[in-house]
C-alpha positions in Angstrom: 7.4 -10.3 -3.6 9.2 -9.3 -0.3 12.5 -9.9 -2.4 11.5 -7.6 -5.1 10.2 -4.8 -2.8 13.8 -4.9 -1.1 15.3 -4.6 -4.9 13.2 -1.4 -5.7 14.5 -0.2 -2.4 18.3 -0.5 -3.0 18.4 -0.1 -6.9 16.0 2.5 -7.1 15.8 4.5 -3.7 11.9 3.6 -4.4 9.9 4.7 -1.0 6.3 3.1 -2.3 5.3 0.2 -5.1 1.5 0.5 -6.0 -0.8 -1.3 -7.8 -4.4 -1.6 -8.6 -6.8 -4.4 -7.1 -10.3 -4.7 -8.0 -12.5 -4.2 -5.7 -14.3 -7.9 -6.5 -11.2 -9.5 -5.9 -11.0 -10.4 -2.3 -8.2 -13.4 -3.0 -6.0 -11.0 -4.0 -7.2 -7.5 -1.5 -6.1 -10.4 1.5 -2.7 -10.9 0.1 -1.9 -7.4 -0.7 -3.6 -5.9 2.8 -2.8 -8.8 5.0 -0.2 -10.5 3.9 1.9 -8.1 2.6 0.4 -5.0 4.4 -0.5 -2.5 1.7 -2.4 0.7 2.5 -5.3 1.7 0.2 -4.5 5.0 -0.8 -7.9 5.6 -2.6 -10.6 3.6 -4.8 -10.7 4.4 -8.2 -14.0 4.7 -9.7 -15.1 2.5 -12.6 -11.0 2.4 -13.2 -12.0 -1.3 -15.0 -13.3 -1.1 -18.8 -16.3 -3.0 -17.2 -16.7 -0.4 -14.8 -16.0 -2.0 -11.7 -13.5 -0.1 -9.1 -10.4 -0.9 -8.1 -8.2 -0.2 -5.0 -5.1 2.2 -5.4 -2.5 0.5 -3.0 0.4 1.2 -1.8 3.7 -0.3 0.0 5.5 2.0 1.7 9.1 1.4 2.1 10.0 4.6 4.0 8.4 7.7 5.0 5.2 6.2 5.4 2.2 9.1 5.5 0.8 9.7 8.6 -3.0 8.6 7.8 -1.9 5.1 7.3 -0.2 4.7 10.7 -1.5 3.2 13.4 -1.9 5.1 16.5 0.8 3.0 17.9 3.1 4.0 15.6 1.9 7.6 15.7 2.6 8.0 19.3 6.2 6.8 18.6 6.7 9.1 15.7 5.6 12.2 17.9 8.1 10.9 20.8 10.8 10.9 18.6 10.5 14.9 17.9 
């Protein structure tokens, strides 16, 4: 996955993948947040035919919005300006 995020990147310029997770679906709302640190951008309601909601997520590449970074990396963004 790593490998294809870094292809998006060089062919395509891409800043951000994203993708839908249901909500249910803890298996794979570990590997996207944990593993391969997505941010969820918002929850769609009832986005599933059944009903159910999903997670809108998001890998940023570059440019990364400010309400998904850490306070960390907030101060360092601020020292930089």
């Amino acid at each position: 996955m790593t490998s294809s995020h870094a292809r998006m990147t060089e062919t395509f310029d891409a800043e951000h993948t994203a993708l839908h997770v249901r909500k249910s679906n803890h298996a794979a709302f570990h590997l996207y947040s944990q593993t391969l640190k997505y941010d969820i951008n918002d929850i769609e309601k009832g986005y599933y035919a059944d009903g159910e909601d999903a997670y809108d997520m998001r890998k940023y590449f570059k440019n990364r919005p400010d309400k998904f970074l850490s306070e960390e990396e907030r101060a360092e963004k601020a020292a930089k300006m």
